[in-house]
KEDREN-412029 format. One record per residue: residue number from 0; y, z, x of N, C-alpha, C in turn. Coordinates in steps of 0.001 Angstrom, whole numbers, plus 500000, padded with zeros to 6 digits. Example, Ala and Ser with C-alpha at 12.3 -4.5 7.8 and 13.67 -1.06 7.14 Angstrom:
BEGIN
volo	ny	nz	nx	cay	caz	cax	cy	cz	cx
0	494310	507800	513190	495500	507800	512300	496700	507800	513200
1	497750	507080	512850	498940	507140	513670	500030	507870	512900
This chain:
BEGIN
volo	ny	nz	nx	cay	caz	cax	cy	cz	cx
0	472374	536567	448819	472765	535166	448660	474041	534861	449447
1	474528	535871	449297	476553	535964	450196	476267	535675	452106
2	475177	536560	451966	475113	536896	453353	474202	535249	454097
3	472984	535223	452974	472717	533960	453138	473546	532982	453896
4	474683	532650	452892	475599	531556	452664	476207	532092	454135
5	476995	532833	454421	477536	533249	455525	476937	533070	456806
6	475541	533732	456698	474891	533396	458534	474790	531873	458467
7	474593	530932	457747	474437	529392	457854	475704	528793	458036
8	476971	529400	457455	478247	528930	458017	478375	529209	459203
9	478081	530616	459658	477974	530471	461072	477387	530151	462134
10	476063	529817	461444	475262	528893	462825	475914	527748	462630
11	476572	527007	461901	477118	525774	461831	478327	525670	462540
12	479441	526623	462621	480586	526550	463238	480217	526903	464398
13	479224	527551	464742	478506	527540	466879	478259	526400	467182
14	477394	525848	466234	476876	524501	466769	477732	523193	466878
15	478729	523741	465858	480050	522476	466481	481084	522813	467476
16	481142	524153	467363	482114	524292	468644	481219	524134	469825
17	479749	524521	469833	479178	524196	471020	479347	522651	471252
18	478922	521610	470537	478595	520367	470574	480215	519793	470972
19	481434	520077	470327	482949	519823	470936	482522	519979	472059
20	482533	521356	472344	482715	521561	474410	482270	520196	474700
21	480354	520354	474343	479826	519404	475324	480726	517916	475293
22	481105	517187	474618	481396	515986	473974	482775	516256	475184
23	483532	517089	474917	485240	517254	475674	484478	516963	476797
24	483768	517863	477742	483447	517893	479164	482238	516333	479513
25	482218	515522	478597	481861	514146	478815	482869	513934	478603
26	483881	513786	477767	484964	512808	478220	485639	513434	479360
27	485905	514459	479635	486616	514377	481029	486146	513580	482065
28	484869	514568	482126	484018	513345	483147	484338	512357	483414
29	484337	511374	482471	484372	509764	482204	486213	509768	483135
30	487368	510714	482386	488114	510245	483513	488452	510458	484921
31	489124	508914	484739	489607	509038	486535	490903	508753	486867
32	491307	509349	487855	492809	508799	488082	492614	508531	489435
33	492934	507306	490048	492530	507428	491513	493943	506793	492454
34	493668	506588	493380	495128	506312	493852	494607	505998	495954
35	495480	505110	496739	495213	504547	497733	495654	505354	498763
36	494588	505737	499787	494906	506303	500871	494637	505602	502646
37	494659	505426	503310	494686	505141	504610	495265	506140	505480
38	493671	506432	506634	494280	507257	507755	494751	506183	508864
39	495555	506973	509501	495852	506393	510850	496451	507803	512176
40	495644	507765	512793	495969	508739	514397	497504	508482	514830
41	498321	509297	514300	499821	509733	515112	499905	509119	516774
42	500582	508317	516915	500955	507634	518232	502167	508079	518172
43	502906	508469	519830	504513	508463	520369	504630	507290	520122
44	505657	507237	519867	507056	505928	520512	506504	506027	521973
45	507152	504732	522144	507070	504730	524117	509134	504467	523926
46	509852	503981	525045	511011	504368	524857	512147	503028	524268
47	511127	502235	524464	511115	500868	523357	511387	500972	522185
48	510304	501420	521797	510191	501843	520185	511002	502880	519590
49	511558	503511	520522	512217	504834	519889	513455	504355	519365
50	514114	502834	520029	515390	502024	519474	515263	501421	517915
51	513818	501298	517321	513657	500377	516195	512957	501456	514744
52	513897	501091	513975	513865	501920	513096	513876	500658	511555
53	512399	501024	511038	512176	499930	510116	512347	500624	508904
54	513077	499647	507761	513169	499688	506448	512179	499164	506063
55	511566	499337	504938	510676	499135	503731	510498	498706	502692
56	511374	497832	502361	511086	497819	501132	510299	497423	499895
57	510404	498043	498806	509347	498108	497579	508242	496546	497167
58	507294	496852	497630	506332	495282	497836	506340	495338	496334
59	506458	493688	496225	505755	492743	494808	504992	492942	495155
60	503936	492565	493774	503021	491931	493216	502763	491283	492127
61	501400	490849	492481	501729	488973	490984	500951	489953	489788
62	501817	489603	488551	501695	489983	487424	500490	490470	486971
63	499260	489958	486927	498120	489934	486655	497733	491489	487063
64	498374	491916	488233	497724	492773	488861	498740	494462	489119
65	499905	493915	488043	500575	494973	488453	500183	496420	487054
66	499652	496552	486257	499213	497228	485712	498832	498153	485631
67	498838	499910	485926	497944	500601	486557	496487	500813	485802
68	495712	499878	485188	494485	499825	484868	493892	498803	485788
69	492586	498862	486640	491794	498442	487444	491267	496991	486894
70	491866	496104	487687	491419	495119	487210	490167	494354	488136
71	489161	493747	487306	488204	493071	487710	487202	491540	487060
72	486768	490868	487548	486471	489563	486954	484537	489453	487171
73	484214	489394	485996	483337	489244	485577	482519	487912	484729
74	482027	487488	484935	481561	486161	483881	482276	485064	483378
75	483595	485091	484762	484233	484080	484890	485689	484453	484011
76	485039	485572	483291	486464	485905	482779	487200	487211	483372
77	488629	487544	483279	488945	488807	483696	489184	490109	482594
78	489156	491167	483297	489126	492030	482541	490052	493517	483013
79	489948	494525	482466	490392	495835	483043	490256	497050	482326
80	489883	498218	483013	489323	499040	482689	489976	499933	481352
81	489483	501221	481127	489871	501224	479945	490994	502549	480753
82	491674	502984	480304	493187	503882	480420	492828	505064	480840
83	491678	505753	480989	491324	506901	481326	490382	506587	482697
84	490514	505522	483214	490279	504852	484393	491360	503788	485654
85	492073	504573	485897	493681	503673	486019	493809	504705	487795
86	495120	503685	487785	496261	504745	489048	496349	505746	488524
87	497277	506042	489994	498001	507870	488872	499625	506948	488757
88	499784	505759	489689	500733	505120	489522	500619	503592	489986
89	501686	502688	489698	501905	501453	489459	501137	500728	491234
90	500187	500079	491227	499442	499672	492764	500582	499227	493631
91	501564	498918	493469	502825	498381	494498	502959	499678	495120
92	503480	500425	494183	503839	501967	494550	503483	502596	495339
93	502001	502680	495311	500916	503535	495961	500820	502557	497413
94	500801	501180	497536	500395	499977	498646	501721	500364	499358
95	502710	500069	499329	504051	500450	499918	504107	501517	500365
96	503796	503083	499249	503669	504390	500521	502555	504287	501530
97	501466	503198	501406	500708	503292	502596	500839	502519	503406
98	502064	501892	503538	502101	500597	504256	503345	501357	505551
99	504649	502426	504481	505213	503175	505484	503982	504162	506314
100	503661	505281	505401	502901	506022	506143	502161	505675	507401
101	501627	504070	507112	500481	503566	508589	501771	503305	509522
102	502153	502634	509612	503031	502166	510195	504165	503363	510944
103	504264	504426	510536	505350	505686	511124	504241	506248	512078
104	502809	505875	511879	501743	506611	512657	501366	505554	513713
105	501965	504426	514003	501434	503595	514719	502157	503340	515952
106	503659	504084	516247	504051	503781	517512	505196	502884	517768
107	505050	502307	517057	505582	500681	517164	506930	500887	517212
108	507758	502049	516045	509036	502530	515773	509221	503886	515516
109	510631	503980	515933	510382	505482	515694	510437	505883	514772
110	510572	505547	513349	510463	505583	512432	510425	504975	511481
111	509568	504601	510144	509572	503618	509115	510044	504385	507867
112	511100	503882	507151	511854	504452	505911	511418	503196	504674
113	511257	503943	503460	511384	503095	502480	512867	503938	502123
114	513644	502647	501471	514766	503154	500548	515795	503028	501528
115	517138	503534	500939	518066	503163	501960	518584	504277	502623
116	519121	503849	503886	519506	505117	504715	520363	504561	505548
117	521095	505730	506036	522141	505977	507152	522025	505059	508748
118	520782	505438	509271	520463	505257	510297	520386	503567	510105
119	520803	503138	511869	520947	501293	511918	519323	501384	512160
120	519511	500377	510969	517973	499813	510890	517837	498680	511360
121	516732	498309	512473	516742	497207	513357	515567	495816	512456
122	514900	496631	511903	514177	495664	511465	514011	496376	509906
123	513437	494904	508679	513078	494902	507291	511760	494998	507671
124	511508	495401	506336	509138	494663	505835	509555	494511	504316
125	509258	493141	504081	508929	493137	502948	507436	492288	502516
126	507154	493023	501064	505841	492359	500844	505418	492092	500076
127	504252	490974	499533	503813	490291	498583	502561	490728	498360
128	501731	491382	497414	500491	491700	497161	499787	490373	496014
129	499306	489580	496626	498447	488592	495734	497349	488499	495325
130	496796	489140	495645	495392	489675	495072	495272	491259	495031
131	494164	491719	494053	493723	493226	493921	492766	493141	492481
132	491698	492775	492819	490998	492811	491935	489136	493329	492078
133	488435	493651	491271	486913	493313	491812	486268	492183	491541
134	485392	491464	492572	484730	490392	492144	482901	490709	491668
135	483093	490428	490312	481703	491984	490194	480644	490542	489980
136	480636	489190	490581	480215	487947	489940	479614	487267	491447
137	480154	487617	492212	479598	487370	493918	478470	487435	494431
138	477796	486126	494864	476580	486042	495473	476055	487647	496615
139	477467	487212	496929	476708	488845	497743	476753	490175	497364
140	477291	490511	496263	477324	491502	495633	478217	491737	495057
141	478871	492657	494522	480368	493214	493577	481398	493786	495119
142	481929	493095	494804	483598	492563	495944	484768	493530	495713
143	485504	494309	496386	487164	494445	496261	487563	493359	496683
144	488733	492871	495962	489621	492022	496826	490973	492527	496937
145	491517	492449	497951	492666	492307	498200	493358	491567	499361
146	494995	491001	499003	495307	490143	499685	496679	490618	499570
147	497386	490834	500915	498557	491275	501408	499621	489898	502372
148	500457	489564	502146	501659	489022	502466	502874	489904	503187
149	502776	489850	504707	504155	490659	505545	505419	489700	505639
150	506238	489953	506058	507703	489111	506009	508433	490496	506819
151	508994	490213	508159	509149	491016	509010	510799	490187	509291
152	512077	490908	508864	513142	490299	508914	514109	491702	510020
153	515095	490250	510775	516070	490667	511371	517170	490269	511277
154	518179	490908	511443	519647	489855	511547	519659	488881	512082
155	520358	487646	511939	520203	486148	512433	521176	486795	513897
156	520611	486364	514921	521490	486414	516503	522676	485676	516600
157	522377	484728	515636	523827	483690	515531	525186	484307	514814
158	524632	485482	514219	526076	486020	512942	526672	486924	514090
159	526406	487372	515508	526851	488029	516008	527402	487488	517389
160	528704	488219	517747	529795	487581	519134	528389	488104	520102
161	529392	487625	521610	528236	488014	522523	528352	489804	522684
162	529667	490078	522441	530109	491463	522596	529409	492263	521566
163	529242	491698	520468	527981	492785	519175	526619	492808	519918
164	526539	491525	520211	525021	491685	521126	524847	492595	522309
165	525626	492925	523266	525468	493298	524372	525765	495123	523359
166	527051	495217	522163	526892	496611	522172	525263	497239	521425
167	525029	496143	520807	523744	496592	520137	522560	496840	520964
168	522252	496044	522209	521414	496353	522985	521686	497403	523675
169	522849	497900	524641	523424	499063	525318	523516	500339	524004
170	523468	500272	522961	523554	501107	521735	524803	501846	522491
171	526046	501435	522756	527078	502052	523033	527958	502425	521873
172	528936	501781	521666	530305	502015	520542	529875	501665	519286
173	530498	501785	518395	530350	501493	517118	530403	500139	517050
174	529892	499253	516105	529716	497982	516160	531014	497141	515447
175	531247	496298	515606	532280	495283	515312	531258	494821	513677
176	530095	494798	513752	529305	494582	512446	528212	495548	512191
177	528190	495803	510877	526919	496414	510499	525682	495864	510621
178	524181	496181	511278	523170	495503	511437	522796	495202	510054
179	522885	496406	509149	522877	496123	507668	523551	495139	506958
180	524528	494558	507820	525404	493945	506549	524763	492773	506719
181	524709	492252	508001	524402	490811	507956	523218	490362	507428
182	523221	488727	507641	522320	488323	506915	520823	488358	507436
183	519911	488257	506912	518486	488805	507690	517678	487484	507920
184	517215	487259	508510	516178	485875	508626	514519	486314	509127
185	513396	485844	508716	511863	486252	509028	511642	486041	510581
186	511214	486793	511321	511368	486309	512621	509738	486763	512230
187	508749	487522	511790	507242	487235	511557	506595	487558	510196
188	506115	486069	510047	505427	485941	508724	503879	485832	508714
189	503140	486839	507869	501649	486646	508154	501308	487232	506933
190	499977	487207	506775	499033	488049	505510	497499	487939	505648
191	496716	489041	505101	495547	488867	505349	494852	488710	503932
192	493743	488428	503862	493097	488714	502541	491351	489602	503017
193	491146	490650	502264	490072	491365	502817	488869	491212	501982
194	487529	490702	502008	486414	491041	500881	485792	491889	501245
195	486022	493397	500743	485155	494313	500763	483737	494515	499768
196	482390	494331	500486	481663	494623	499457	481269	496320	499161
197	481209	496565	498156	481067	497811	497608	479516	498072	496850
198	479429	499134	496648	477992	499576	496221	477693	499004	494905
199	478217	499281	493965	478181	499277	492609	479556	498678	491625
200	479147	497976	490989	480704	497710	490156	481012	499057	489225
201	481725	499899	489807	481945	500852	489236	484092	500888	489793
202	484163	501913	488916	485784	501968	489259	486217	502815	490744
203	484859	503786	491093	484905	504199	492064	484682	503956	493319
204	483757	502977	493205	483359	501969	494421	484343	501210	494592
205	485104	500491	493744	486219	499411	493600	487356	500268	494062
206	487739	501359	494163	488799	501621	494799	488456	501972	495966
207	487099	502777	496341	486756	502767	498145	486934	501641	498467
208	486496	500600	497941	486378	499136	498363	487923	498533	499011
209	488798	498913	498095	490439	498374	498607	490639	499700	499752
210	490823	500916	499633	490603	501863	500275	490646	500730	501930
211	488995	500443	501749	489142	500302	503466	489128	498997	503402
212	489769	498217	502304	489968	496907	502681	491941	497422	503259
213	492691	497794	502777	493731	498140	502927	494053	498819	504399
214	492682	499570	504816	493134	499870	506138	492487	498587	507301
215	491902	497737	506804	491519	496700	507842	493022	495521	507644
216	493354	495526	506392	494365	494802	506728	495832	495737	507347
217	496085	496488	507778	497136	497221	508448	496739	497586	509894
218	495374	497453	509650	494740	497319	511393	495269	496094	512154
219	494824	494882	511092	495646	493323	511458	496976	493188	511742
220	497488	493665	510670	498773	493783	510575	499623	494150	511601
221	499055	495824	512328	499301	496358	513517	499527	495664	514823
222	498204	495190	514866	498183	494029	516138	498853	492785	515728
223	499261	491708	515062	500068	491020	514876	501567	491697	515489
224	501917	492881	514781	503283	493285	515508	503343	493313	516685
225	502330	494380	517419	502082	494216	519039	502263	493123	519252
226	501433	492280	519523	501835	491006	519965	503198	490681	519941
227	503962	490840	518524	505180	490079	518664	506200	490503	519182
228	505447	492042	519265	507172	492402	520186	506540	492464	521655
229	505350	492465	522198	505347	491998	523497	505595	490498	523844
230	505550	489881	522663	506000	488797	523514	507277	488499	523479
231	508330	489291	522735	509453	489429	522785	510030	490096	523787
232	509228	490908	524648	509490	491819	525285	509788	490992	526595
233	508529	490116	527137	508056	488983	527470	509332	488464	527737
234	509582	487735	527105	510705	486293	527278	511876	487016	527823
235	512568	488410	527082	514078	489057	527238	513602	489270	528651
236	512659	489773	529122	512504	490551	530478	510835	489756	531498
237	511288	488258	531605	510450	487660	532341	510113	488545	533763
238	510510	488732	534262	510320	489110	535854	509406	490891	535979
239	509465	491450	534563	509137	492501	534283	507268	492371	534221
């Protein structure tokens, strides 16, 4: 009767520690932690670029969307995923290290810094993230969205004698002013907004979806700069 009682306690404590496992290794499953990447192919400086050294700093975003749970709109209403489906950190966070990273790979400068530093920094980025959501309600299918805001600032030319100007271009002596100190004004303002359609409204599709919506808008982004410093290049050096 003892022994009875005993082998039935123990097929019972197998069958729940078996049935735990299974149950644990579905919920892992279920989570995700995902987070934003963009490649971009390593370009030199040419000897232009090797003078401009851009700061970074930490992009907004509008409330709705700063959360690290995945947000998406469905049936007219919005929603977001459940906590074991999130960033590994805050979407500004993650959008900003990919906004230096593309950008240090693109040529343009010889280097892009977030945070503050030593070195005269010739140019700001700052940025506005206004959208980041899925549109899982879209005639053409379930949507990433995202929508990016640049603001590309320099010192005003007016806060400086002609003698700061000429040492800043010759990069000779120490400056009569800090490029840092003065005041900064937008010399290029732009933003894109991207609709990526994705396979499935799932949390995983929805982040491939920003994924390469994020690198089409830094593709834009890219060429907007080109342009502006060739045509800056342009005007200082007509005859060139």
């Amino acid at each position: 009767m003892v022994n009875t009682f005993f082998r039935f306690f123990y097929v019972f404590l197998i069958i729940c520690i078996v049935s735990g496992c299974a149950s644990h290794k579905k919920n892992v499953a279920k989570q995700g932690l995902y987070t934003l990447e963009v490649e971009r192919v390593i370009e030199q400086p040419s000897g232009e670029a090797r003078e401009r050294i851009l700061e970074i700093k930490p992009f907004r975003i509008s409330p709705r969307y700063q959360d690290i749970t995945l947000t998406y709109q469905k049936n007219n209403s919005w929603f977001q995923t459940e906590r074991n489906q999130a960033f590994i950190q805050p979407p500004e966070i993650l959008i900003t290290d990919q906004v230096s990273r593309y950008l240090s790979h693109t040529g343009l400068f010889n280097t892009a810094i977030q945070g503050k530093t030593k070195l005269k920094v010739t140019q700001t980025l700052e940025g506005a993230i206004t959208a980041l959501y899925g549109d899982f309600d879209s005639p053409k299918g379930p949507l990433a969205i995202m929508e990016i805001q640049f603001f590309l600032l320099e010192p005003s030319p007016e806060d400086y004698s002609i003698e700061d100007l000429m040492q800043i271009q010759n990069e000779k002596k120490k400056k009569k002013k800090s490029v840092q100190d003065n005041p900064l004004k937008i010399v290029l303002q732009t933003g894109f907004r991207i609709e990526t359609e994705i396979v499935k409204p799932t949390p995983e599709s929805l982040v491939q979806g920003w994924n390469n919506g994020l690198e089409s808008i830094l593709q834009n982004f890219e060429s907007d700069l080109k342009k502006f410093f060739k045509e800056r290049n342009s005007s200082e050096y007509p005859d060139e």
